[in-house]
TORTIMI-784829 format. One record per residue (C-alpha): y, x, z; residue in three letters. Coordinates in steps of 0.5 Angstrom, whole numbers. Each point is the difference from the previous one (the first is absolute). Example, Ala and Ser with C-alpha at 12.3 -4.5 7.8 and 13.67 -1.06 7.14 Angstrom:
BEGIN
+-------+-------+-------+------+
!    py !    px !    pz ! code !
+-------+-------+-------+------+
!    -9 !    25 !    16 !  ALA !
!     7 !     2 !    -2 !  SER !
+-------+-------+-------+------+
END
This chain:
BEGIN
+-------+-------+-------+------+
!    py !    px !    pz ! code !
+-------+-------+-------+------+
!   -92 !   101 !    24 !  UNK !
!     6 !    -1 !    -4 !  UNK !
!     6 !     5 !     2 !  UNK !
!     6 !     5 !    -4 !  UNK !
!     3 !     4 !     6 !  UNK !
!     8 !     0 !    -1 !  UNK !
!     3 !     5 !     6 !  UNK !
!     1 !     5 !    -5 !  UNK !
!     5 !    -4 !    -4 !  UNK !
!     8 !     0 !     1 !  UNK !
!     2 !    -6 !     3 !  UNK !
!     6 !    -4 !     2 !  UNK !
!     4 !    -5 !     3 !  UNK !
!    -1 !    -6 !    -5 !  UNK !
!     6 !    -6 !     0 !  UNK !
!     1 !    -7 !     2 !  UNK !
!    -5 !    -3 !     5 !  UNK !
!    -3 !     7 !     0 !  UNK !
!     6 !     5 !     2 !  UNK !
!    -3 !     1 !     5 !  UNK !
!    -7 !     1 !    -3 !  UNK !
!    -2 !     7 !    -4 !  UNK !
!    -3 !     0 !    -6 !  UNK !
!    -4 !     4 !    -5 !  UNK !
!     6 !     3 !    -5 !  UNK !
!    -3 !    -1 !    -6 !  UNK !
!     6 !     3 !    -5 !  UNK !
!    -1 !     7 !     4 !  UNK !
!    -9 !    -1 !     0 !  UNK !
!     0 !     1 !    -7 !  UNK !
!    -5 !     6 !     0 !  UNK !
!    -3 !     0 !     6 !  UNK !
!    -8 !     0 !     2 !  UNK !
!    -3 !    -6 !     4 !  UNK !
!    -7 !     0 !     2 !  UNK !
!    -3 !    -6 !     1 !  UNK !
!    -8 !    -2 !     2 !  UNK !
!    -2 !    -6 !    -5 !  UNK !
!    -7 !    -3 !     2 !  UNK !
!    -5 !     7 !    -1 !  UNK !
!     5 !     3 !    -4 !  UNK !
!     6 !     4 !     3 !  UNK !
!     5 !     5 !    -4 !  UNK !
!     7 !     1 !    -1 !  UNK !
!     5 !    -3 !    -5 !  UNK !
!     7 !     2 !    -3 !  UNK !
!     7 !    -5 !     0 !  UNK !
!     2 !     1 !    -7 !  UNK !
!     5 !    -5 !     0 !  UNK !
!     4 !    -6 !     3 !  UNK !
!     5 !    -5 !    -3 !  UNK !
!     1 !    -8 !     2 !  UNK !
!    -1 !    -6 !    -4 !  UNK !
!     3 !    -6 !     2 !  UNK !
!     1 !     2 !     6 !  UNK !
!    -6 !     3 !     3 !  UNK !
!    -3 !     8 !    -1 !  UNK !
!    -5 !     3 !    -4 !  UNK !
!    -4 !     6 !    -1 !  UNK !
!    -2 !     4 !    -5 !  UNK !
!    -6 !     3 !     4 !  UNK !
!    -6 !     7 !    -3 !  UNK !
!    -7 !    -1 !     2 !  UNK !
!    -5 !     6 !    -4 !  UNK !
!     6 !    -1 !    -5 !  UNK !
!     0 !    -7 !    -1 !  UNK !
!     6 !    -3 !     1 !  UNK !
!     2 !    -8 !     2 !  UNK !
!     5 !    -4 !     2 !  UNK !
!     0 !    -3 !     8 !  UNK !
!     4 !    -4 !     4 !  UNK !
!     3 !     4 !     5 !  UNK !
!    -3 !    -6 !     5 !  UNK !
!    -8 !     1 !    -3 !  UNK !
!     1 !     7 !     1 !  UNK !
!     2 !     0 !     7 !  UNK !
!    -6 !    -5 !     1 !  UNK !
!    -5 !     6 !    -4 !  UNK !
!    -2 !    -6 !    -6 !  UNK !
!    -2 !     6 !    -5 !  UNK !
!    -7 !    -3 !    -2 !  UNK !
!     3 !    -1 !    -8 !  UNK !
!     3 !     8 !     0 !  UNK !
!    -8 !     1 !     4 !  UNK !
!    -4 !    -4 !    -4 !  UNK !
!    -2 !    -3 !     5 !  UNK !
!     1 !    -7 !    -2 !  UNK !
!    -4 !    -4 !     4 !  UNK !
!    -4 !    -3 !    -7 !  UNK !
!    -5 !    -6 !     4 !  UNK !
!     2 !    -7 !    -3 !  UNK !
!     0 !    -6 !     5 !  UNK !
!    -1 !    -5 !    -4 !  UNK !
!    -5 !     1 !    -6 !  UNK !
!     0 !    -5 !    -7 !  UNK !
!    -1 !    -7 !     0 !  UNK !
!     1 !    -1 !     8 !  UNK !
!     4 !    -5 !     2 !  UNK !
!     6 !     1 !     3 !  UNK !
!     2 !    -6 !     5 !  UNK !
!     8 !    -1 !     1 !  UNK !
!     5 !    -4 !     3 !  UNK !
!     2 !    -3 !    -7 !  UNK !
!    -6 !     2 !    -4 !  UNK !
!    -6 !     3 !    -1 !  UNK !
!    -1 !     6 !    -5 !  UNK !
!    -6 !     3 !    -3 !  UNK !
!     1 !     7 !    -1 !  UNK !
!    -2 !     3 !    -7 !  UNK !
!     1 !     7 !     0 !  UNK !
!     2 !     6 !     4 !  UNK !
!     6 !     3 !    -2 !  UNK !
!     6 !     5 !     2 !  UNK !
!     7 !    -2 !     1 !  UNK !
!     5 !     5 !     0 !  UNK !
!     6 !    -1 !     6 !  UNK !
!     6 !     2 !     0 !  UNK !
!    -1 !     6 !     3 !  UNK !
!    -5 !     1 !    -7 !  UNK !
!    -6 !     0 !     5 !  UNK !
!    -6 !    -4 !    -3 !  UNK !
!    -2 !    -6 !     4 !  UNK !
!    -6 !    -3 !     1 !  UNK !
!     0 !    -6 !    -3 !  UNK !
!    -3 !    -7 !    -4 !  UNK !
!     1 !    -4 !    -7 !  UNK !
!    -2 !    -7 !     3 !  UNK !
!     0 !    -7 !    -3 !  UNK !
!     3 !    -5 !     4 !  UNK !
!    -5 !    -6 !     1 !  UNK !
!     5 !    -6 !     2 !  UNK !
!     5 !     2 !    -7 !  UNK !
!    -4 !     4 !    -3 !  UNK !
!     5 !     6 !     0 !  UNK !
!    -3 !     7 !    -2 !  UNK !
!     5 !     6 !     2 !  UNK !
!    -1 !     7 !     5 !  UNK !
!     1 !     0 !     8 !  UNK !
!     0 !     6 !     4 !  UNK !
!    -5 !     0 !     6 !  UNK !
!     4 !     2 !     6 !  UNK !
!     4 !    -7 !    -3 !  UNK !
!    -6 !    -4 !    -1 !  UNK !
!    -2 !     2 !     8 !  UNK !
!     7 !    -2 !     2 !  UNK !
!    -2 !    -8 !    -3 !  UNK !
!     4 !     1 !    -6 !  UNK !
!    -4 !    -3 !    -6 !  UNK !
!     2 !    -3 !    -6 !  UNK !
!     7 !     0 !    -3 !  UNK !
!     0 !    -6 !    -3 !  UNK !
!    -2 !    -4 !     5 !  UNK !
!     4 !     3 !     6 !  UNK !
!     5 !    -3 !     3 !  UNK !
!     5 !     2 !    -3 !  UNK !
!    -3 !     2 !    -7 !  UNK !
!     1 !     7 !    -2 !  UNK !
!    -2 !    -2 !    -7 !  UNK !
!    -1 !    -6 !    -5 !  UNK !
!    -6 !    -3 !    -3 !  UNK !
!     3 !    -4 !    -5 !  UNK !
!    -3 !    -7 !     0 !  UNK !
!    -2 !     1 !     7 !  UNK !
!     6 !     2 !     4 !  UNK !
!     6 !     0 !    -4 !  UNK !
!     5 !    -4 !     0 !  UNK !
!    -1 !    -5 !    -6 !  UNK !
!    -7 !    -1 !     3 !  UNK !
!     3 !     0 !     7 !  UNK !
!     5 !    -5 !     0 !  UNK !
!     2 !    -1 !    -7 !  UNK !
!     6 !    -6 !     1 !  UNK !
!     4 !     7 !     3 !  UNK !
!    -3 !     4 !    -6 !  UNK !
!     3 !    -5 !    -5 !  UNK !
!     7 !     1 !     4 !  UNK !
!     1 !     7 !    -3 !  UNK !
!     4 !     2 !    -4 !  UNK !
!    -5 !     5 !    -3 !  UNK !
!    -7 !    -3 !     0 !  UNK !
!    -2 !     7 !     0 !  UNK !
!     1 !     1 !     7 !  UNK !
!    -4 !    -5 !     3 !  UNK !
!    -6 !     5 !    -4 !  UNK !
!     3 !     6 !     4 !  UNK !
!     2 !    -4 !     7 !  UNK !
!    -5 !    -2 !     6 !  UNK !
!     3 !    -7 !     6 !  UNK !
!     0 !     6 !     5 !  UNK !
!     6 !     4 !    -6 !  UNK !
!     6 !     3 !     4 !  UNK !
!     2 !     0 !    -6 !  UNK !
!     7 !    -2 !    -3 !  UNK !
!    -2 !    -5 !    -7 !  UNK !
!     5 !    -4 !    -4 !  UNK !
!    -1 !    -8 !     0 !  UNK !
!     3 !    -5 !    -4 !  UNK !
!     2 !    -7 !     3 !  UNK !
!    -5 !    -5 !    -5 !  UNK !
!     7 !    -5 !     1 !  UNK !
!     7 !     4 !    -1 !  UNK !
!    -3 !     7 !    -3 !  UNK !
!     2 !     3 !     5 !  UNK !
!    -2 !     7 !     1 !  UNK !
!    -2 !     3 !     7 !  UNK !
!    -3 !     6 !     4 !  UNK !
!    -6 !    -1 !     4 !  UNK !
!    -5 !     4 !     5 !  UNK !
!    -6 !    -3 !    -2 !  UNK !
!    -3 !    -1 !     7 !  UNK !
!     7 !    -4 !     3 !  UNK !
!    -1 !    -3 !    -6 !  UNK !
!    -6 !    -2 !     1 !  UNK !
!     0 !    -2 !     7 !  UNK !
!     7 !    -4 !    -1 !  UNK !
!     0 !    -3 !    -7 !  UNK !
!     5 !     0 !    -5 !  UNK !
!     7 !    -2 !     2 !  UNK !
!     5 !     0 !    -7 !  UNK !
!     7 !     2 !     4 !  UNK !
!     3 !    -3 !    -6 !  UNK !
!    -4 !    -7 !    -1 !  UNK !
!    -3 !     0 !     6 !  UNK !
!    -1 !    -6 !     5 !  UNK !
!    -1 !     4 !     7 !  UNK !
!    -6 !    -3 !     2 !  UNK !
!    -6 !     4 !     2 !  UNK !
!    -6 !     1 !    -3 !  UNK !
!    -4 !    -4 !     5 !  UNK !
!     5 !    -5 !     1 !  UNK !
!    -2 !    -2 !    -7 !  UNK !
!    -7 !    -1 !     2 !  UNK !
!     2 !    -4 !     6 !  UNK !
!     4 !    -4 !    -5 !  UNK !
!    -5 !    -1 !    -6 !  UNK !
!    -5 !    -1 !     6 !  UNK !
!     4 !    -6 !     3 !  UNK !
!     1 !    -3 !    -7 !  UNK !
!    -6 !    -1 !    -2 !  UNK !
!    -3 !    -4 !     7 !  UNK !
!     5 !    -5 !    -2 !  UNK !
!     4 !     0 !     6 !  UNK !
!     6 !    -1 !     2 !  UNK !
!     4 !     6 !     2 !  UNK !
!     7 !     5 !     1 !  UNK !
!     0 !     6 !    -2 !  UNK !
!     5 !     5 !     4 !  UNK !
!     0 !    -5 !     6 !  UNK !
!     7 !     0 !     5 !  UNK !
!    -1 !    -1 !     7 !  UNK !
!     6 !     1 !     4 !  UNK !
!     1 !     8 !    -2 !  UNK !
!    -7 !     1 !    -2 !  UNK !
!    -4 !     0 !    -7 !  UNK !
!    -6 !    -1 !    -1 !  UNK !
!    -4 !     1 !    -7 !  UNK !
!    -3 !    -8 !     0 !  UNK !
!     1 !    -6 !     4 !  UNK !
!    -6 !    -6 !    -1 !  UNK !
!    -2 !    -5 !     4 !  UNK !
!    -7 !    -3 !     0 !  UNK !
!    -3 !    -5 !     4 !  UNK !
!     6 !    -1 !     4 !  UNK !
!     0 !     7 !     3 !  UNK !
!     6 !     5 !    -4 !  UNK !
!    -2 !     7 !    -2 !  UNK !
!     3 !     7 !    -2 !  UNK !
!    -4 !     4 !    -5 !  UNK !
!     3 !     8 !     1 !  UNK !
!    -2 !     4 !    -5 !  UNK !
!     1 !     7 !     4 !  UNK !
!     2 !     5 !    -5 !  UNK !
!     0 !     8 !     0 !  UNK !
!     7 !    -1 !     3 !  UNK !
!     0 !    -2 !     6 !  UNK !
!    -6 !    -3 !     5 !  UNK !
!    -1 !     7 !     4 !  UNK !
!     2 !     4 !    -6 !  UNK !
!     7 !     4 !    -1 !  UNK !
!     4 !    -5 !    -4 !  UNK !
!     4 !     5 !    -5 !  UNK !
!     5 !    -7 !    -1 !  UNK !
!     3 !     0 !     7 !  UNK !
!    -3 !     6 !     3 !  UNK !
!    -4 !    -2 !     6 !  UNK !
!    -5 !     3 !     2 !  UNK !
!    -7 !    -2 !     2 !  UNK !
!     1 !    -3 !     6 !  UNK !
!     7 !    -3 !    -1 !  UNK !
!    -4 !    -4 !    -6 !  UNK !
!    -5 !    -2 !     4 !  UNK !
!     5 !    -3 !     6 !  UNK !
!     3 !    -3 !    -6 !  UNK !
!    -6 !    -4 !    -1 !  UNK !
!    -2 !    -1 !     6 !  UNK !
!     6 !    -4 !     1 !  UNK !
!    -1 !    -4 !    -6 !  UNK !
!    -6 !    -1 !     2 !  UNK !
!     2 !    -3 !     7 !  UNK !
!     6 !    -4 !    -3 !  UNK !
!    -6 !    -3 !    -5 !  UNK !
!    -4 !    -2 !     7 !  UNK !
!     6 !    -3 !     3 !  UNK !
!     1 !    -5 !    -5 !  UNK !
!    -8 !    -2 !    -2 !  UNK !
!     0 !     4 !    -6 !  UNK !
!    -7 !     4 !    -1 !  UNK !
!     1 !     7 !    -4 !  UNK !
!    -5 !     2 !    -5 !  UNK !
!     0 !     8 !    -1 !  UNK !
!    -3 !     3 !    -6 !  UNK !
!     0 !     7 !    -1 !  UNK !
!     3 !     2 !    -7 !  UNK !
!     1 !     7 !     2 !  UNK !
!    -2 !     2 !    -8 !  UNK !
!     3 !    -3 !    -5 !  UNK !
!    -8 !    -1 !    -2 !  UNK !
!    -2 !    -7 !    -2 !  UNK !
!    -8 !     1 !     2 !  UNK !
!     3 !     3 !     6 !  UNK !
!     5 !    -7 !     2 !  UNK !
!    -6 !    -5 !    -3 !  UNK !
!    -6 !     3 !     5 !  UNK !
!     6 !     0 !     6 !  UNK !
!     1 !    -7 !    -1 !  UNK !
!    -6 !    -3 !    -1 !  UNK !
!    -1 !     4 !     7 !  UNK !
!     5 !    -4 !     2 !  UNK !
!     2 !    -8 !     4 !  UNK !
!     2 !    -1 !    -7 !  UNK !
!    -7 !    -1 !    -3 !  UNK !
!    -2 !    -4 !     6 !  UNK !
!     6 !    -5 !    -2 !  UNK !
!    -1 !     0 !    -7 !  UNK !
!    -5 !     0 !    -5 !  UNK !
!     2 !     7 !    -3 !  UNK !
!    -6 !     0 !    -5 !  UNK !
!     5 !    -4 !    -5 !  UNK !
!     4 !     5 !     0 !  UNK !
!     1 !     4 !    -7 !  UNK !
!     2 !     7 !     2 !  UNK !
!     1 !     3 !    -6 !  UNK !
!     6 !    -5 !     0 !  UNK !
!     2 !     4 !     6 !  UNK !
!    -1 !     6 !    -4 !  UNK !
!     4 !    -3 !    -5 !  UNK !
!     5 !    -3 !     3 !  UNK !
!     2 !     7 !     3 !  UNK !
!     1 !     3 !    -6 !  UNK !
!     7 !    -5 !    -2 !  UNK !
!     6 !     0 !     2 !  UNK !
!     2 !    -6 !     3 !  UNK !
!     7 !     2 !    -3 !  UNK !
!    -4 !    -1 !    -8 !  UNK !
!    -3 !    -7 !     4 !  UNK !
!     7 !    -3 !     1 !  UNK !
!     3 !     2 !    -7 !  UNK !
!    -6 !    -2 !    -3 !  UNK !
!     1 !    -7 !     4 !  UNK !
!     8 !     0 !    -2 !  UNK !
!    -2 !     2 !    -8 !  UNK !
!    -5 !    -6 !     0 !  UNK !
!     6 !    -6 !     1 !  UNK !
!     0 !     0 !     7 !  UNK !
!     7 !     3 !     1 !  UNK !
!     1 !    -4 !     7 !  UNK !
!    -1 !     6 !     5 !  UNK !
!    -2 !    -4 !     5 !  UNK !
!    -6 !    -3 !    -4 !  UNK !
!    -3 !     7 !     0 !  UNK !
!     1 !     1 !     7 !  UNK !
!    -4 !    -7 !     1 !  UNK !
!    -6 !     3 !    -6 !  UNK !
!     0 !     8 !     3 !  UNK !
!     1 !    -3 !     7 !  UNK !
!     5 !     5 !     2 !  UNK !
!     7 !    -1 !     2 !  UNK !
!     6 !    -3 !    -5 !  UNK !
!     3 !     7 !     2 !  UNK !
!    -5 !     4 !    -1 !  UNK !
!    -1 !    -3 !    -7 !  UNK !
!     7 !     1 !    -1 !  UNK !
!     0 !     8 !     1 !  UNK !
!    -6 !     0 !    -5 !  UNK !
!     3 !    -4 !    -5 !  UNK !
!     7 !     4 !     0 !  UNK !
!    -4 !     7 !     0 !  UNK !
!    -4 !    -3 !    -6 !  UNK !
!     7 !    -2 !    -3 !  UNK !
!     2 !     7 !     1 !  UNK !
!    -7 !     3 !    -4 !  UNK !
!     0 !    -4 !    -5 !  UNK !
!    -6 !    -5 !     2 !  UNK !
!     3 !    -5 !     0 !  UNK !
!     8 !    -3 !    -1 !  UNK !
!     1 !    -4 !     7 !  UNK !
!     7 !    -2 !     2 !  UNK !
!     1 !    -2 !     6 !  UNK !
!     6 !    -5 !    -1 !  UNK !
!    -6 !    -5 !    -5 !  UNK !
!    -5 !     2 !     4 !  UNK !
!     2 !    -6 !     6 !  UNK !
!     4 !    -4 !    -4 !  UNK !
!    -2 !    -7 !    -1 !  UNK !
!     2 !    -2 !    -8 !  UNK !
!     2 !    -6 !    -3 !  UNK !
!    -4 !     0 !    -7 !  UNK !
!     2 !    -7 !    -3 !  UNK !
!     6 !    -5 !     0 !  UNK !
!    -1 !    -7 !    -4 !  UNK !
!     7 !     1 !    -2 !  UNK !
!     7 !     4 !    -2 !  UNK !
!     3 !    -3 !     7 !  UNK !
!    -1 !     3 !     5 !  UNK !
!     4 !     4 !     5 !  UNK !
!    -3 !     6 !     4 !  UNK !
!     5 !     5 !     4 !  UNK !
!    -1 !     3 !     6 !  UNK !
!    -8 !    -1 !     1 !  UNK !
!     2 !    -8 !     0 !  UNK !
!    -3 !    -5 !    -6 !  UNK !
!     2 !    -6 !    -1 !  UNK !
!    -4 !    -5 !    -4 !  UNK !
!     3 !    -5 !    -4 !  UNK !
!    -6 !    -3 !    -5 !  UNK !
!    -7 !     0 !     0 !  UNK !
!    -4 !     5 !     1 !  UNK !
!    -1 !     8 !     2 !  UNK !
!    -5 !     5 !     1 !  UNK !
!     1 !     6 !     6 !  UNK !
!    -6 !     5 !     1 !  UNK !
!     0 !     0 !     6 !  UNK !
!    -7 !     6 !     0 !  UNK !
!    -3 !     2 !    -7 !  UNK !
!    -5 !    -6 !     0 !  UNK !
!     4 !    -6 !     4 !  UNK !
!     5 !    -3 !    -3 !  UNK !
!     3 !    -6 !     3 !  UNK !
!     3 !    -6 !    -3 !  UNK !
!     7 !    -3 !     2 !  UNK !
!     2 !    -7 !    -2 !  UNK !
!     8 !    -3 !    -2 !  UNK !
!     5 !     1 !     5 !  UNK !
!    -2 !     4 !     5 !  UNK !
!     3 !     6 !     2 !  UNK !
!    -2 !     7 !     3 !  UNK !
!     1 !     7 !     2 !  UNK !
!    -4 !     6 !    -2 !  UNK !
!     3 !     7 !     3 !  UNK !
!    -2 !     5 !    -7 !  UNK !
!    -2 !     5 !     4 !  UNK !
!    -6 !    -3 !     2 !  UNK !
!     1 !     0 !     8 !  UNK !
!     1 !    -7 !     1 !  UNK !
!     0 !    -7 !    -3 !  UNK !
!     2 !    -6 !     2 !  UNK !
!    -2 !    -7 !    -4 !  UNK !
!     5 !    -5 !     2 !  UNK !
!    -4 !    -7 !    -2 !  UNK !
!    -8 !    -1 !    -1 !  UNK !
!    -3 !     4 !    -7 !  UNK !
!    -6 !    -3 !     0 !  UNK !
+-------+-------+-------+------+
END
C-alpha cells in the first residue's frame, strides 16, 4: 500500500477549470507534518518548501532529515521510493539480450543509472544497435514503451555520420548547402531552416530540410516551375523515344503529358504532394474539393477516348517515383528496363531555364527552335530566355530572336524598305533558320516581314 494522507493540510479553491475544485494550498503547508504508509514503511514527513518551475509546483520535503525535491503530482501520488531508498533494484533485461524493436534490434551491454529531471536514477542500458551499429544509453521505461535506437527511429534523435547524415543520405541535396558542415549535422527528416545556394545563379535561400526533401529544390530566381516529379515523367518519356507534349491543354483543362501510341491517346498525371486528395496550399482547396477536381478531369478524359495513367509522386523521392511507375500500365505499354533513371536523376537537378540559355549561347538564337529541341512551347521558352537575359545567362533579344536575316547581296544595288527587297542581279542569300539557307534566282521579288511572323515568297526558289 502506497498512501500520504492529506486532511490536515490548508486547502483552497484553485483557478480556471478547477474554480470550483479545492485544492491543497501548497504556499501555506510549508511546515506541516504528513504521515504516509509506503509498502512496510509508515511515518511522518515535514513540507520545507514550494516554488514553481516552468509552471508546475515542487516541494522541498524531510524524511529522517534527508531532504529531496518532488513534484507536487508525485507527492500526491506517495512516489517516495528515492527519499526511502526503496528503489526497486531488479533489471528487466540482463547483458547480451536482444532486444527485438520496431525499427532495430538492440543488444544490451550493461546496466546503468540514468538521471531524470527529477534527479532520480532510472533503471537504464548501454546498447549497441544491431542494424547501424550505434552505441548510446536508453531508459527502461523507454525501451518498454517500443523506443529503441536513436539513429534509427523515425525521425532520428541522432546522427551517425556515414550512416544517416545527409551527405550519406542524400548527397545532391547536401551539395546544395551553403555550409557543407550542415549536411554532417542535419538528418532527411530535419525541421531545421538551412541555407542553400542554387548550382545555376548563385542564389541563396532558406530551407527546412524535410520540405526540401520531399518537394525538390526550386530556385525563385532561375527557377523553371516544374515539379520534381514532372521532371522525371519528362526524362522518362524522352528516353522511350516518343512523341509527346508536355503541359497538354484540352479544353479548360491541363494535363502533365499527352502521347499516343497504337492509336489510342493517353494522359500521364504525375499526381504531386498538391492536390489528388491533399490540401493544395496554391489554390487552397481542401482534400475533397482536389479530389472532385480530378474526378472531373478524369471523366472529361473518359468521354473523349482519352486513358489517364496516374503515378503517385507524393515524395519528391526518385526511388519512390521509379518503383510506382514500374507498378504502373506504363510498364506494360513500354519497355521500361531501357530506361536510365539516373538521367531522371539528373535531369531534375537542371533547370530548364540553364537549358534554354545554354541552347541560345551555343548559336541557336531562334526561340522557336528551342522550343522544338526542349519540346516545350515558344512562350514558354521565351520567358526562360528573358529570365536568363535578366540573370546573365545568356544575352537574348527578343527583337533578333524571330528575326529572319539577310546575310549576303551579290552587289551594291540593292534596295530594302519596309520588310520588302527587290532583287535586281544575280544572286542572294536569306537565312531562313540557323542551318537552311535558300537560294533566290535573278528577277525575282519577295516580301520578308523582319519580325519573323510572316513571310511570303512571291515566285519559286527553288
Amino acid at each position: 500500500m502506497r498512501k500520504v494522507f492529506l486532511d490536515d493540510l490548508p486547502k483552497k479553491y484553485g483557478v480556471g477549470a478547477n474554480k470550483d475544485k479545492l485544492c491543497i494550498d501548497w504556499i501555506n503547508s510549508i511546515g506541516k507534518i504528513v504521515s504516509f504508509t509506503y509498502q512496510d514503511i509508515s511515518g511522518e514527513l515535514e513540507i520545507i518548501n514550494h516554488y514553481k518551475i516552468s509552471g508546475r509546483h515542487y516541494l522541498d520535503i524531510k524524511y529522517n532529515n534527508k531532504i529531496v525535491k518532488i513534484e507536487s503530482g508525485s507527492f500526491l501520488n506517495c512516489t517516495l521510493g528515492n527519499l526511502l531508498n526503496k528503489v526497486i533494484t531488479d533489471f528487466k533485461y540482463n547483458i547480451n539480450d536482444i532486444v527485438n524493436l520496431k525499427f532495430s534490434d538492440i543488444k544490451i551491454l550493461e546496466q546503468i543509472r540514468i538521471p531524470s529531471d527529477k534527479s532520480i536514477l532510472m533503471k537504464g542500458y548501454k546498447y549497441k544497435c544491431l542494424n547501424c551499429g550505434n552505441e548510446d544509453q536508453i531508459r527502461e521505461n523507454d525501451l518498454n514503451n517500443g523506443k529503441g535506437c536513436n539513429v534509427c527511429c523515425i525521425p532520428s534523435k541522432k546522427i551517425l555520420i556515414g550512416y544517416n547524415d545527409l551527405w550519406t543520405t542524400h548527397f545532391k541535396i547536401a551539395c546544395l548547402m551553403k555550409y557543407p558542415q550542415d549536411g554532417y549535422e542535419s538528418t532527411h527528416g530535419s525541421d531545421k531552416y538551412k541555407i542553400f545556394v542554387c548550382p545555376d545563379c548563385g542564389f541563396e535561400k532558406p530551407y527546412l530540410i524535410h520540405n526540401l526533401i520531399k518537394f525538390g529544390f526550386s530556385c525563385p530566381k532561375c527557377g523553371d516551375g516544374i515539379s520534381f516529379a514532372n521532371k522525371v515523367g519528362f526524362s522518362l518519356l524522352e528516353q522511350l523515344n516518343i512523341d509527346f507534349k508536355p503541359e497538354h491543354n484540352f479544353y479548360k483543362y491541363r494535363f502533365d503529358f499527352y502521347f499516343e501510341l497504337n492509336d489510342i491517346k493517353y494522359n500521364l498525371e504525375m499526381d504531386g504532394a498538391l492536390g489528388h486528395g491533399n490540401y493544395n496550399t496554391l489554390s487552397k482547396l481542401s482534400a475533397q474539393e482536389t479530389r472532385e477536381k480530378d474526378k472531373e478531369r478524369d471523366n472529361f478524359t473518359k468521354i473523349h477516348n482519352i486513358k489517364v495513367i496516374r503515378i503517385d509522386c507524393l515524395k519528391s523521392d526518385l526511388e519512390y517515383i521509379k518503383n510506382n511507375i514500374l507498378n504502373s500500365q506504363l510498364n506494360e505499354l513500354f519497355d521500361l528496363s531501357i530506361i536510365d533513371w539516373n538521367k531522371c536523376d539528373e535531369f531534375t537537378n537542371k533547370s530548364l531555364v540553364k537549358i534554354a540559355c545554354d541552347y541560345w549561347n551555343s548559336g541557336i538564337k531562334i526561340s522557336s527552335e528551342i522550343s522544338k529541341i526542349m519540346k516545350l512551347s515558344k512562350a514558354t521558352i521565351i520567358s526562360y530566355l528573358k529570365k536568363g537575359e535578366k540573370l546573365g545567362l545568356c544575352n537574348y533579344n527578343a527583337y533578333n530572336a524571330g528575326r529572319r536575316k539577310i546575310i549576303q547581296l551579290s552587289s551594291e544595288d540593292k534596295f530594302i524598305k519596309n520588310g520588302l527587297v527587290l532583287l535586281k542581279h544575280k544572286e542572294i542569300y536569306i537565312l531562313i533558320t540557323l542551318v537552311i539557307v535558300v537560294k533566290i534566282n535573278l528577277n525575282l521579288k519577295l516580301q520578308v516581314v523582319l519580325n519573323g511572323c510572316t513571310k511570303k515568297i512571291m515566285k519559286k526558289c527553288f
